[in-house]
N, C-alpha and C positions, 0 to 999 in steps of 0.2 A: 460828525461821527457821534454816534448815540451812545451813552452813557452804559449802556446794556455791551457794546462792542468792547469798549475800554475793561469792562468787570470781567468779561470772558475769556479774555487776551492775559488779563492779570488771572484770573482764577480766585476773581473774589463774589462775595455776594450780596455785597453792600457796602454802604461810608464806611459802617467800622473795620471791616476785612480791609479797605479801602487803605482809609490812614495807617493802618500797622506795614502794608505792603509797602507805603510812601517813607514809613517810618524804617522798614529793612533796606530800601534803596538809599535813603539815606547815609545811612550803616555801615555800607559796603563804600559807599563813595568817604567818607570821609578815613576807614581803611583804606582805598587805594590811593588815597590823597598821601599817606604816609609812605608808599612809593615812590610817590615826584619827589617829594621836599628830601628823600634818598639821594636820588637821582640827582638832582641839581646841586646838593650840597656838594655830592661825590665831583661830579665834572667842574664844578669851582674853583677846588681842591687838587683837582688830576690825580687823587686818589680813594681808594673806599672810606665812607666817613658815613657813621649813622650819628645826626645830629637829635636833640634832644626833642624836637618837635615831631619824632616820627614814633619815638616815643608817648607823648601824647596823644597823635593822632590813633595809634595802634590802639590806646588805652579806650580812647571815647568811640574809634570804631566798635571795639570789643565791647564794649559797654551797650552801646544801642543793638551791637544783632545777635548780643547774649538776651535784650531783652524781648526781642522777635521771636528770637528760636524759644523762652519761655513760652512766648504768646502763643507761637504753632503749637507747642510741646511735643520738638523735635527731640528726643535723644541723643542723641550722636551730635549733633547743632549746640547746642546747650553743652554736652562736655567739653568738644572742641574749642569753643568761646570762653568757658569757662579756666582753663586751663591759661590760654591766653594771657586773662586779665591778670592772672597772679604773676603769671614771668613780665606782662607789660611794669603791673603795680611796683616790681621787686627790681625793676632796673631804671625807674624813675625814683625809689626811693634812695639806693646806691648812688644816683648821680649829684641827689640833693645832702646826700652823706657827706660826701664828697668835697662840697662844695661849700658846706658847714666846716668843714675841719679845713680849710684850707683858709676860709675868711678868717678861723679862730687862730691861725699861725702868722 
């Protein structure tokens, strides 16, 4: 398969379009990576449980395709991401709150 197949298919028009497109698949996979570790945690459990690493994961997906959607300079992409990160940022920091006042008791 020629090189020119693969850029057409993706809709790019070179290495660098290239890597940023590698760089949002990325992005998106380590987001829906934070729906397994959901997922598995839950059925573990035999109940709903969001554990701390989907938290994470949510935060570092958000982070790589907040910084794709700069790269496109998608609007609507870029807010949606953006938005994310802060609710990601504010219940990873709550958990580490948390988690401080409890070692301190």
């Amino acid at each position: 398969m020629a090189i020119e197949t693969i850029w057409s298919f993706l809709g790019v028009a070179g290495w660098g379009e290239f890597w940023w497109v590698v760089i949002g698949f990325a992005g998106q996979l380590l987001f829906t990576a934070r729906f397994l570790v959901q997922w598995i945690a839950s059925e573990r459990t035999r109940k709903s449980v969001i554990p701390v690493a989907f938290w994470y994961f949510s935060l570092g997906g958000g982070l790589v395709l907040f910084s794709y959607a700069v790269h496109r300079g998608d609007p609507v992409f870029i807010l949606g991401q953006s938005m994310g990160i802060v609710i990601y940022s504010r219940n990873l920091w709550l958990i580490h709150a948390e988690r401080r006042r409890a070692a301190a008791e």
